[in-house]
MARNUDO-429940 format. One record per residue (C-alpha): residue number from 1; x, y, z. Coordinates in steps of 0.25 Angstrom, whole numbers, plus 5000, padded with zeros to 4 digits. Layout:
k/px/py/pz
NUM/X/Y/Z
...
END
This chain:
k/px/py/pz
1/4999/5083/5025
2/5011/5081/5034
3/5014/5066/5038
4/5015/5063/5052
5/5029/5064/5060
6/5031/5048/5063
7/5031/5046/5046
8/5043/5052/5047
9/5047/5038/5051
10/5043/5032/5038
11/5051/5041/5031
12/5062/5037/5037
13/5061/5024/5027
14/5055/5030/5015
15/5060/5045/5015
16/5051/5054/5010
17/5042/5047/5000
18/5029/5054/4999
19/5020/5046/5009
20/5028/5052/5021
21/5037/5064/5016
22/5034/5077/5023
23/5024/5086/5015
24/5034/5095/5009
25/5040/5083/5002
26/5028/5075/5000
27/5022/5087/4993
28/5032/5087/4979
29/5033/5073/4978
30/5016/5069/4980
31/5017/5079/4968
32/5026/5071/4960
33/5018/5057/4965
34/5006/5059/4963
35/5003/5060/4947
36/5011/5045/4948
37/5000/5038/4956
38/4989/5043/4945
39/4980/5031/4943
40/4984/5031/4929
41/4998/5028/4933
42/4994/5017/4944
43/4986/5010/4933
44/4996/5007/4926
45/5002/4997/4937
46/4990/4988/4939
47/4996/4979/4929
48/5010/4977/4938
49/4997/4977/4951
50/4993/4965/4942
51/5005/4958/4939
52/5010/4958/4953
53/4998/4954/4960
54/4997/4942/4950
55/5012/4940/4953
56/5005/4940/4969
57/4993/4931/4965
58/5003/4919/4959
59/5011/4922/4972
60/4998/4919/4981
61/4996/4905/4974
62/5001/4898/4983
63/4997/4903/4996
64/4982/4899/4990
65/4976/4890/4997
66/4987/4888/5008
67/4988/4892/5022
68/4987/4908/5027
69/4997/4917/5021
70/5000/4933/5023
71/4998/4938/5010
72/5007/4951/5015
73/5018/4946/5006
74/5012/4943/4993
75/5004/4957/4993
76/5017/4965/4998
77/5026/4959/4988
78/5015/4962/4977
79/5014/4976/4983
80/5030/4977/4981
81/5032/4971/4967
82/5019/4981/4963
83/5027/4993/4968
84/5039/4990/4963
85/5034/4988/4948
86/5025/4998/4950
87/5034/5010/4956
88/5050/5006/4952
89/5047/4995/4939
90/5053/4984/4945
91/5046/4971/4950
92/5053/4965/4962
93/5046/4951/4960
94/5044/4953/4977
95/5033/4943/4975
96/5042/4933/4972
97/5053/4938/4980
98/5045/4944/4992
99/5059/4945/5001
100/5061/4959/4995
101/5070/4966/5005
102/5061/4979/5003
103/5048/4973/5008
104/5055/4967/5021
105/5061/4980/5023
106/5049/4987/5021
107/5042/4979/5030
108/5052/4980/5043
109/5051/4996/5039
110/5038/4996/5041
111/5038/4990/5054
112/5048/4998/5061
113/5043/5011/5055
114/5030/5007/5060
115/5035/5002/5075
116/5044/5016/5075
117/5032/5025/5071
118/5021/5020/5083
119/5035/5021/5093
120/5038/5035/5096
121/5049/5035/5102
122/5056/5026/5089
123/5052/5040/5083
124/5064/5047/5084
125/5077/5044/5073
126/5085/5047/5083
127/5080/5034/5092
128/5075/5025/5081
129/5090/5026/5075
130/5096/5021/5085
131/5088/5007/5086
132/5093/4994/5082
133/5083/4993/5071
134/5086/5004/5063
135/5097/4999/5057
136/5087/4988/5050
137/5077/4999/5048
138/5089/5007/5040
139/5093/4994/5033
140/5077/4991/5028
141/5076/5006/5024
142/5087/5005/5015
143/5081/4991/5009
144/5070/4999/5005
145/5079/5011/5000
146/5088/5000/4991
147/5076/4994/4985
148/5072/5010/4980
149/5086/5012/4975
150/5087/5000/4969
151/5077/5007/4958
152/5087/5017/4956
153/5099/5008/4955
154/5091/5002/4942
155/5089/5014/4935
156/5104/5018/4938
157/5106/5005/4930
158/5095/5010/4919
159/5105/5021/4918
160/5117/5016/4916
161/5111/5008/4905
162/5107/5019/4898
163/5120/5027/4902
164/5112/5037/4906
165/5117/5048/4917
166/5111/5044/4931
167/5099/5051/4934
168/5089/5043/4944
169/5076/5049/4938
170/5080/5045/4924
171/5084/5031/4927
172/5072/5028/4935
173/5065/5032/4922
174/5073/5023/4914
175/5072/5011/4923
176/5057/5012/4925
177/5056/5014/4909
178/5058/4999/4909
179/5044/4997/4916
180/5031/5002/4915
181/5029/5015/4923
182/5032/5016/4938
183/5029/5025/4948
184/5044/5027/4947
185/5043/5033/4933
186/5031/5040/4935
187/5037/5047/4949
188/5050/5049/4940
189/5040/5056/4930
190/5030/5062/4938
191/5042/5068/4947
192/5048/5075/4933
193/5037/5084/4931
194/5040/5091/4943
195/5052/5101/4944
196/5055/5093/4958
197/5059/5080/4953
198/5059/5068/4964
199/5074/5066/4969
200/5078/5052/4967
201/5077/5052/4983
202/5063/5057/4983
203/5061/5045/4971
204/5065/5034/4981
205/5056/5040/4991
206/5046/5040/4983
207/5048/5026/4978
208/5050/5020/4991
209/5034/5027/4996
210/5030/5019/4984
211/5035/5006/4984
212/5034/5004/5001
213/5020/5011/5001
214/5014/5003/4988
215/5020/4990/4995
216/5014/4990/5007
217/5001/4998/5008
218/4995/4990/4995
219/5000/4978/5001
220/4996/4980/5016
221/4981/4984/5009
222/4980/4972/4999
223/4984/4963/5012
224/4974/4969/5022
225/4965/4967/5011
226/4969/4953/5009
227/4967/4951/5023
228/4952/4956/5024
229/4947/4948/5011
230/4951/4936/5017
231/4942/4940/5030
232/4931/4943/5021
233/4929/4933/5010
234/4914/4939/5006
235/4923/4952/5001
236/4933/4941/4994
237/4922/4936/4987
238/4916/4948/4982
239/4930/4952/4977
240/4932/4940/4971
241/4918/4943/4963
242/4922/4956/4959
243/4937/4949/4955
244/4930/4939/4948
245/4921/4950/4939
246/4932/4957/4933
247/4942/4945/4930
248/4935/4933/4930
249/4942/4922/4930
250/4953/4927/4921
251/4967/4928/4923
252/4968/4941/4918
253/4977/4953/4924
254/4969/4963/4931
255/4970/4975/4924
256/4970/4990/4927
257/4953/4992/4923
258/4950/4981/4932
259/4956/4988/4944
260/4941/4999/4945
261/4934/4986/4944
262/4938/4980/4957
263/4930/4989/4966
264/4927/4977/4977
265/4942/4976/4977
266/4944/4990/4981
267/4933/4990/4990
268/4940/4979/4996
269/4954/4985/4997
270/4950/4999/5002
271/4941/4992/5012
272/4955/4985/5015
273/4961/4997/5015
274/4952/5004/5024
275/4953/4993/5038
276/4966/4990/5034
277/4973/5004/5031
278/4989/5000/5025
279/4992/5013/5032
280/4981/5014/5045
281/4987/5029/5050
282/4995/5041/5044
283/4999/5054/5050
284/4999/5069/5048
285/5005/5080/5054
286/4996/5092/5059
287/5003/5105/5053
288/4992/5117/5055
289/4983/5114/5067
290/4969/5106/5060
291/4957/5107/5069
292/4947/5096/5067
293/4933/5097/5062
294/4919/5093/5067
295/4919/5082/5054
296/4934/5076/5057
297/4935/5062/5052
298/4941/5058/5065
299/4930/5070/5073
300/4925/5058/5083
301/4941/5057/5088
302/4944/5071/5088
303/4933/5080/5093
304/4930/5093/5081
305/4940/5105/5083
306/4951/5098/5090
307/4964/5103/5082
308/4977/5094/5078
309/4988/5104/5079
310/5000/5106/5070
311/5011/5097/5075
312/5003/5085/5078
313/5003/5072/5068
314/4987/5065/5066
315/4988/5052/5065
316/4976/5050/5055
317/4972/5034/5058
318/4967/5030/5044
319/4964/5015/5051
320/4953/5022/5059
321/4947/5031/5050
322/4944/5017/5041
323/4936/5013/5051
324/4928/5024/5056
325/4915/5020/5056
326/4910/5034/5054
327/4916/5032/5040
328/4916/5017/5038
329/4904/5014/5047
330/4899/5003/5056
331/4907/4992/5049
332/4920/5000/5048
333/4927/4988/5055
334/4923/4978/5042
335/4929/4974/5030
336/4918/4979/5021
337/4924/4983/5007
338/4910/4987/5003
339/4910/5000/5010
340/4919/5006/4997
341/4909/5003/4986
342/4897/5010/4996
343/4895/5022/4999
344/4907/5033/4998
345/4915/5036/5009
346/4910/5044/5021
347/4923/5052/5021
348/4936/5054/5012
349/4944/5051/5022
350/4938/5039/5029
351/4945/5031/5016
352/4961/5033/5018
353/4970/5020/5017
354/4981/5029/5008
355/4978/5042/5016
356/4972/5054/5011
357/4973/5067/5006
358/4986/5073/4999
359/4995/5063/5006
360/4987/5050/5004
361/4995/5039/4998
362/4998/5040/4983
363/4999/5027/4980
364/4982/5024/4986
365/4978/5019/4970
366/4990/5013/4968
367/4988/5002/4981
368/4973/5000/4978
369/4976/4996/4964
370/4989/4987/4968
371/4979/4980/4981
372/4967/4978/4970
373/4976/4972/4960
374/4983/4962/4970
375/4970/4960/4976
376/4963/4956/4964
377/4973/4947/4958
378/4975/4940/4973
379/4959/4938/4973
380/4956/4934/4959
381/4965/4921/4961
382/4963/4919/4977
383/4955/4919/4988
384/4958/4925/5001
385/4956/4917/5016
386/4958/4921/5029
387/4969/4913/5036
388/4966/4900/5040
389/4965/4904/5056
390/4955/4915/5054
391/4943/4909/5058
392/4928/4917/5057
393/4931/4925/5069
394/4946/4932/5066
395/4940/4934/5051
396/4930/4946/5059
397/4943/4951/5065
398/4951/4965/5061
399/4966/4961/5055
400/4976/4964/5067
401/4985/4974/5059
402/4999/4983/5064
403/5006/4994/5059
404/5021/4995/5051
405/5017/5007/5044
406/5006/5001/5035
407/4995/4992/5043
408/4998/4976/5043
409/4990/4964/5047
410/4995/4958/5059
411/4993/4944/5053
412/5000/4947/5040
413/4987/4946/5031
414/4986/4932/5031
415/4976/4925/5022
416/4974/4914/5013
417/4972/4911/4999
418/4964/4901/4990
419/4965/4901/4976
420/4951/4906/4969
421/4955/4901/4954
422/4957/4885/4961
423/4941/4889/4968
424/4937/4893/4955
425/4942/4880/4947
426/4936/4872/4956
427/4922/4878/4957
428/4921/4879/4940
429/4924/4865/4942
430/4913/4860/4952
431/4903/4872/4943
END
């Protein structure tokens, strides 16, 4: 359960929040995490899902029926308002505003950790310190660590309004009291029940994991996803179908109960998820020596009894294991969302986007309902195109992609758009 050595390097911007913290601080605070990401909990959030995806639908007007555009910024900025109501109980308004400082600081974080962890020799502290562009990284760590204390500097002010003696724990409660339930209350309160109480450092932490992870990896999935509808319009339509069963051609809010009923939509996303993993590798370290067996996942690469010693890190290369044909088939290579609403999987590990086992990624619900939400509310108003370049040929091609901790499209997720509700007018008109 041991993360591998060169995550050590992500902590150095986010501490020891539970994704990457050693196993013997992970292990306490997963055990105050985990009742907080119960699906009855997250239910309870598809109505900001709704609000902020319809927020990013009005904001998509009008790039409909206009040239190619990246939709990156729509879908991460969506991402960052749904996080921020969902977890703190503020709303940013980053839709409207989308030059919030923690996204670009986030974004050039990611980069240079990303550049530092495939360069060995940027490894050590001791020569990465001494680099010109550590004083920037410095300066965007602490944009991301003002942005989490800012929380703390409200409910300082919720305190003094109650002239109350300054306690962190308790003002947070007061200032989410305000709002609907956050994560932040229920972390607050789930965390109270134990006799080891999170310190308002292991707090921040944990709300940094939160908001940077439920960022990026539901928006770099929904984008990806985006990406791959536009390339395969036979899939659109058979989402629209399904879209256009459960609402019709009403207005409505799409509501927690309609959430089961899109079961093409998950399909689609999870075949998303599988080619284009947010996250394509992780890491362990080997601390008892592990001989493999005869039924490895990975036997045809490493040949039965050969043994990983303690000491080594195993690089376990989820991007590959997606498109095992073993597993996946002969058509492993192809967009096919059908596969998920066939038969069962082969094996319970061939399927990991979030990781698996005890230190898969809490928030794995959480992503799949925010992508189905912003998905949904995008398609039941628009259509998605490939760019206007693309001709029939590049439309067979695999997305050129690149690493900065999650996966990224080389070409920034360009599509286009055109408006299904003007389609729709037109042809009630010419019936």
């Amino acid at each position: 359960m041991e993360k591998g050595y060169v995550t050590r390097l992500i902590r150095s911007v986010i501490g020891n929040g539970n994704i990457f913290a050693a196993v013997d601080i992970w292990r306490p605070r997963r055990k105050i995490l985990a009742p907080v990401f119960s699906m009855k909990n997250l239910n309870q959030f598809v109505k900001v899902f709704n609000k902020q995806s319809m927020i990013m639908a009005e904001m998509l007007g009008p790039m409909a029926g206009g040239s190619d555009f990246s939709v990156w910024r729509y879908f991460n900025t969506y991402t960052f308002d749904s996080v921020c109501e969902t977890t703190l109980g503020i709303d940013l308004n980053s839709q409207k505003n989308p030059e919030h400082s923690f996204l670009a600081a986030f974004d050039w974080l990611s980069q240079d950790v990303a550049k530092r962890m495939t360069s060995p020799w940027l490894h050590p502290d001791l020569v990465y310190q001494r680099l010109p562009k550590y004083k920037k990284f410095v300066y965007h760590r602490q944009n991301i660590h003002n942005f989490i204390d800012e929380v703390a500097d409200r409910c300082t002010n919720a305190m003094r309004l109650t002239r109350c003696k300054y306690d962190l724990h308790y003002c947070l409660r007061v200032f989410t009291a305000i709002s609907a339930r956050t994560f932040l209350d229920m972390m607050i309160e789930s965390s109270g029940r134990f006799e080891q109480k999170y310190s308002d450092l292991e707090l921040r932490e944990e709300l940094m994991v939160i908001v940077l992870a439920g960022t990026d990896t539901s928006a770099v999935g929904a984008s990806f996803a985006a990406a791959m509808l536009a390339r395969h319009p036979r899939v659109q339509e058979k989402l629209h179908h399904e879209l256009d069963m459960i609402f019709g051609d009403s207005n409505r809010d799409l509501t927690v109960e309609d959430l089961p009923k899109l079961k093409y939509m998950e399909a689609v996303v999870k075949e998303s998820l599988r080619l284009y993993p947010p996250v394509p590798t992780t890491a362990r370290e080997v601390t008892d020596d592990v001989t493999l067996r005869t039924n490895c996942l990975f036997n045809e690469f490493a040949a039965s009894g050969t043994t990983l010693v303690d000491g080594v890190t195993v690089i376990l290369n989820i991007w590959a294991t997606h498109r095992n044909p073993t597993f996946w088939g002969a058509d492993a290579e192809q967009f096919r969302p059908e596969r998920f609403l066939e038969a069962p999987l082969k094996h319970p590990s061939q399927f990991q986007p979030f990781s698996l086992s005890m230190r898969n990624c809490l928030g794995y619900n959480y992503a799949m309902m925010s992508m189905k939400t912003m998905l949904a509310n995008m398609l039941r108003r628009y259509r998605i195109l490939p760019p206007s370049d693309m001709d029939e040929h590049k439309l067979q091609e695999p997305l050129r992609v690149s690493f900065d901790i999650m996966m990224r499209d080389m070409d920034n997720y360009e599509i286009r758009l055109e408006d299904r509700t003007i389609n729709q007018i037109s042809k009630g008109r010419r019936n």
